[in-house]
N, CA and C atoms as an extended XYZ file, in Angstrom:
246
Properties=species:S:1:pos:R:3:atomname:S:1:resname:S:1:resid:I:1 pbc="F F F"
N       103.333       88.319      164.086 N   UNK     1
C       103.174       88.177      165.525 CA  UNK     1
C       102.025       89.081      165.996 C   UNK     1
N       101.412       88.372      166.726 N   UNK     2
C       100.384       89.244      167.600 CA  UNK     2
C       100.842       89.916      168.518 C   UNK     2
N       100.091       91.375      168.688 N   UNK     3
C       100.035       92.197      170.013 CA  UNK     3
C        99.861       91.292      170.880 C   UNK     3
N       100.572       91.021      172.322 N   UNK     4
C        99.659       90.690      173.894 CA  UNK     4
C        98.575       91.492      174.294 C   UNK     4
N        97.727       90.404      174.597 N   UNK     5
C        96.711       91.122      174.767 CA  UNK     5
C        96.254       91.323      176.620 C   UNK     5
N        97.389       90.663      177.532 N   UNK     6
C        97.367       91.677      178.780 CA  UNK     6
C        98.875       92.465      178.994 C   UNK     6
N        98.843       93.249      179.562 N   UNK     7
C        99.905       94.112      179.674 CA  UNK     7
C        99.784       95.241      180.632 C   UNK     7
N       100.620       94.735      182.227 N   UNK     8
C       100.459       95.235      183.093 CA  UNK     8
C       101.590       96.474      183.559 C   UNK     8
N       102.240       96.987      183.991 N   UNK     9
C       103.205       98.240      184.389 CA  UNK     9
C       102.843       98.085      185.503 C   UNK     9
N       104.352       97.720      186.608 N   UNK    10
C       104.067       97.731      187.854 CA  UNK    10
C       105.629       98.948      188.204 C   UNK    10
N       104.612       99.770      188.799 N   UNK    11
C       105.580      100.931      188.696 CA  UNK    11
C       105.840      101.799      190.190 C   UNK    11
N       106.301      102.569      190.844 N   UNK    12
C       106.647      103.680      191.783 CA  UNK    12
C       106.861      104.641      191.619 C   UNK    12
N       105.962      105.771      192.045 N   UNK    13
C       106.176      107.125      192.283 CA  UNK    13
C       107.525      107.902      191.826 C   UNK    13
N       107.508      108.628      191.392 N   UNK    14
C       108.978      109.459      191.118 CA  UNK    14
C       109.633      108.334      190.197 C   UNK    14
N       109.724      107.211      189.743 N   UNK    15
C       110.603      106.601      188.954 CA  UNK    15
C       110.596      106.930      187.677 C   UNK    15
N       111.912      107.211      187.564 N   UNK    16
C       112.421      107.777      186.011 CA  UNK    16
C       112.482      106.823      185.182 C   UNK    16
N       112.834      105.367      185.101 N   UNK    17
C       112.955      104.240      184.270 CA  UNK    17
C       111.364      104.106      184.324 C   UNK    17
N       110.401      103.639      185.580 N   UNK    18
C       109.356      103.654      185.119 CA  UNK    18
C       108.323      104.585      184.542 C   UNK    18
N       108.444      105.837      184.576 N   UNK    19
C       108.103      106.721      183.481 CA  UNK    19
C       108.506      106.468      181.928 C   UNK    19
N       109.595      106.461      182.018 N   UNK    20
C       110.267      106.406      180.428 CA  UNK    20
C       109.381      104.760      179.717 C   UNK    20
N       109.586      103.394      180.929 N   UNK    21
C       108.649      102.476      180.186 CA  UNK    21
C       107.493      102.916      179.454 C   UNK    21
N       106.638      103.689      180.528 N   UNK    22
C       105.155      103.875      180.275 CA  UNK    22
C       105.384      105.016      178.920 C   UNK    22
N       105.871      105.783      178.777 N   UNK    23
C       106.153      106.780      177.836 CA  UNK    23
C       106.457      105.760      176.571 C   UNK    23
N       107.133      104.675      176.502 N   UNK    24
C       107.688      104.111      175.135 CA  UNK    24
C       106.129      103.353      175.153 C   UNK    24
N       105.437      102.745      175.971 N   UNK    25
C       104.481      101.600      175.699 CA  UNK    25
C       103.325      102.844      174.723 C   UNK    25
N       102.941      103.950      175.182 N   UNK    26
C       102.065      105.052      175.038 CA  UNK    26
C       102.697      105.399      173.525 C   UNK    26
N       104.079      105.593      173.250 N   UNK    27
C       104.239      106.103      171.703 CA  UNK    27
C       104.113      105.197      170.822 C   UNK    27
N       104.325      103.855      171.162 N   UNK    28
C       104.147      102.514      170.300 CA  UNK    28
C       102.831      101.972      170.293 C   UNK    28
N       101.932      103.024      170.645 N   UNK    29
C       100.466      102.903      170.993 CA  UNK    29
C        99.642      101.177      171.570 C   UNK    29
N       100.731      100.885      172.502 N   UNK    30
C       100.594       99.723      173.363 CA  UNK    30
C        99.501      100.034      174.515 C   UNK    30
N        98.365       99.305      174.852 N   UNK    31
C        97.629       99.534      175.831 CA  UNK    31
C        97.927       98.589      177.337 C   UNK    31
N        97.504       99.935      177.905 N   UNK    32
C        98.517       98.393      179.576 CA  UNK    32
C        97.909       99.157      180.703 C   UNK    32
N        98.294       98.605      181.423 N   UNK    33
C        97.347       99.137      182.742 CA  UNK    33
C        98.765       99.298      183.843 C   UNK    33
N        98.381      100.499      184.532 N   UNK    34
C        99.836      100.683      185.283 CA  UNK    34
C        98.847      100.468      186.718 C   UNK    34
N        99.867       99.881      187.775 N   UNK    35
C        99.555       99.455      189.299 CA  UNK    35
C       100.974      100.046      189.906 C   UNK    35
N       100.176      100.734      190.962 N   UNK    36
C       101.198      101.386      191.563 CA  UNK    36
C       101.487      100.264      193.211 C   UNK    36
N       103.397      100.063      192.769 N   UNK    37
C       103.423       98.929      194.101 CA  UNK    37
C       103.618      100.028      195.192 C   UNK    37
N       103.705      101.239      195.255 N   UNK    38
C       103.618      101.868      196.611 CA  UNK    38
C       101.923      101.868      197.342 C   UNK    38
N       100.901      102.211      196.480 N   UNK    39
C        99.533      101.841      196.679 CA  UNK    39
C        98.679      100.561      196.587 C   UNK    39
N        99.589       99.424      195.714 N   UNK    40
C        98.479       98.373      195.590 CA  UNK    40
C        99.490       97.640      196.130 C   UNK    40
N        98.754       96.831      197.083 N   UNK    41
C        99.236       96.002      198.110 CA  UNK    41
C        99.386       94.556      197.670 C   UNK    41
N        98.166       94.059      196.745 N   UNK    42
C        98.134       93.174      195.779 CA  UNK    42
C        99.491       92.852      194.876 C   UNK    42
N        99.288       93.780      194.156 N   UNK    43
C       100.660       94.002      193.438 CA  UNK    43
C       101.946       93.627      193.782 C   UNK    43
N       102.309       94.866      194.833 N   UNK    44
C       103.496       94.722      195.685 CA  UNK    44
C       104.167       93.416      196.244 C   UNK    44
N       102.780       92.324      196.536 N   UNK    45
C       102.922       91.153      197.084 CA  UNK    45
C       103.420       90.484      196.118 C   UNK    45
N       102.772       90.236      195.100 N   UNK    46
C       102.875       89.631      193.813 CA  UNK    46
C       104.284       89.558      193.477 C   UNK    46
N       104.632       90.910      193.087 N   UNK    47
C       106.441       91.069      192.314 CA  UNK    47
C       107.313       90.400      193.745 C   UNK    47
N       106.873       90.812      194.758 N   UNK    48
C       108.064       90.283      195.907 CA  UNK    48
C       108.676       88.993      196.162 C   UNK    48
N       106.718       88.298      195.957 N   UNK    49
C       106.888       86.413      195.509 CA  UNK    49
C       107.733       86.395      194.595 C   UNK    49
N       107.757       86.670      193.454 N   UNK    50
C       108.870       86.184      192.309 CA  UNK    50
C       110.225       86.955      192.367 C   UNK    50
N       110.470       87.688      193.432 N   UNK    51
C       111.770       87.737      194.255 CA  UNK    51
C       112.065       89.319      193.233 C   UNK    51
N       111.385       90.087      192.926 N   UNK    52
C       111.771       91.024      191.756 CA  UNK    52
C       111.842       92.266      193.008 C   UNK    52
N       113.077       93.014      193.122 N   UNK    53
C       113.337       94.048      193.775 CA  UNK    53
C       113.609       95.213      193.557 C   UNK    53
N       113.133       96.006      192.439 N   UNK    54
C       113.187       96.628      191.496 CA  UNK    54
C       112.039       96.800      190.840 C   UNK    54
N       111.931       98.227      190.697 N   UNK    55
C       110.408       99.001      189.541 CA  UNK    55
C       111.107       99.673      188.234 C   UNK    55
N       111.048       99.325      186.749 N   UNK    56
C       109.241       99.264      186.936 CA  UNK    56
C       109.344       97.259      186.301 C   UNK    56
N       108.419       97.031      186.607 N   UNK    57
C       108.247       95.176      185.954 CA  UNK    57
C       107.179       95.654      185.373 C   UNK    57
N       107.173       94.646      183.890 N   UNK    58
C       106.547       94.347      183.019 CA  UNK    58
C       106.199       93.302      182.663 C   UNK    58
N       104.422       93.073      182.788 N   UNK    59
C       103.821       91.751      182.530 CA  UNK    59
C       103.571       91.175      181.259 C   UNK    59
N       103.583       91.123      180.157 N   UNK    60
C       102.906       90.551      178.718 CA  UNK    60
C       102.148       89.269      179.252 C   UNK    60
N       101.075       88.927      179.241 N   UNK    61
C       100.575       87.701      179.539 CA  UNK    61
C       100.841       86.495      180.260 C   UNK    61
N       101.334       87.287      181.346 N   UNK    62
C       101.540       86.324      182.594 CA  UNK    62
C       103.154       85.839      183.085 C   UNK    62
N       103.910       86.862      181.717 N   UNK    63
C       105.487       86.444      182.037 CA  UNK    63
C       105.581       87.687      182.632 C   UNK    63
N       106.861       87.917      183.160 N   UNK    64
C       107.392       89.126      183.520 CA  UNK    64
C       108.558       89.942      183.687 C   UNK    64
N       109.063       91.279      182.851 N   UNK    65
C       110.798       91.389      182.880 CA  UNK    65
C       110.273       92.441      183.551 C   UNK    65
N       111.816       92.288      183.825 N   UNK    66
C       112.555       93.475      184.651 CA  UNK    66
C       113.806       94.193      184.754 C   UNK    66
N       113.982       95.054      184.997 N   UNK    67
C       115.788       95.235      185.031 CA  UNK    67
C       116.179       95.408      183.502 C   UNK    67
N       117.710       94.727      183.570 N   UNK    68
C       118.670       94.605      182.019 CA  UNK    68
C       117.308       94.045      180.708 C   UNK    68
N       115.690       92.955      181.320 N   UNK    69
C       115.270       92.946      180.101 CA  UNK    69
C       114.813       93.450      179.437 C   UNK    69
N       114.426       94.908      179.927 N   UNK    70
C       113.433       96.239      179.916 CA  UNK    70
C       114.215       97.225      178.786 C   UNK    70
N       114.957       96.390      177.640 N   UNK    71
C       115.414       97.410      176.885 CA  UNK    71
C       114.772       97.429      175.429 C   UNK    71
N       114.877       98.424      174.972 N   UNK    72
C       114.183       98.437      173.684 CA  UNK    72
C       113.717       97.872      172.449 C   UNK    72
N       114.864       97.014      172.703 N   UNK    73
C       115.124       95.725      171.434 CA  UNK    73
C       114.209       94.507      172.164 C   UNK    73
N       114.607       94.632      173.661 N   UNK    74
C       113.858       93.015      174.009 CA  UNK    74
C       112.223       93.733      174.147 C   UNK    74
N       111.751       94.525      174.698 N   UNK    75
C       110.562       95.264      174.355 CA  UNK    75
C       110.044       94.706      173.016 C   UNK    75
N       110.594       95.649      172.282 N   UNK    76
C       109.961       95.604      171.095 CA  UNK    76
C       109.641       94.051      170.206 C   UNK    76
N       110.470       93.145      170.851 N   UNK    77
C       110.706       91.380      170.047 CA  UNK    77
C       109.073       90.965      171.138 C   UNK    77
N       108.876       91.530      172.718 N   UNK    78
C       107.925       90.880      173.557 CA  UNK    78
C       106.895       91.044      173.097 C   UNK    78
N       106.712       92.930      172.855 N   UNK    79
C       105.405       93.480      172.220 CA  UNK    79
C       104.778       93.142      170.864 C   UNK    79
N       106.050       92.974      170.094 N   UNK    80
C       105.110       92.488      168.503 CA  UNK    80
C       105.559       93.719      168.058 C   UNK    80
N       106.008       95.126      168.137 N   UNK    81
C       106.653       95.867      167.424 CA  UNK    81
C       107.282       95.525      166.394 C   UNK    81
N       107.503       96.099      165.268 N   UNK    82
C       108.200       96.304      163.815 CA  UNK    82
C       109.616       97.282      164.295 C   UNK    82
């Protein structure tokens, strides 16, 4: 399996789940770009359309989890991890 090759972090200030994402993507030496939905307005709009009420969401190439899918095992099956 291939790495994705976009990979976005849509995240908020002070969040402890979204820290800990960005911390696992960084040790599994995953590259991604984090958008902050308290500052990017773009963003913010974006996750709200697809009804997601909750930080942090994670893009792989145009899909997106969140919540209960944000766990290590489903991570690691999205990313291409071993």
């Amino acid at each position: 399996m291939t790495m994705p090759t976009e990979i976005t972090v849509y995240s908020t200030p002070l969040c402890a789940p979204c820290e800990r994402l960005k911390q696992y993507l960084r040790t599994n030496g995953v590259a991604f770009v984090a958008r902050d939905l308290m500052m990017d307005e773009d963003a913010a709009e974006k996750i709200e359309d697809l009804g997601i009420r909750s930080s942090p969401v994670l893009e792989v190439d145009g899909k997106f989890y969140s919540g209960a899918q944000l766990t290590p095992e489903t991570l690691a099956g999205v990313l291409g991890i071993a």
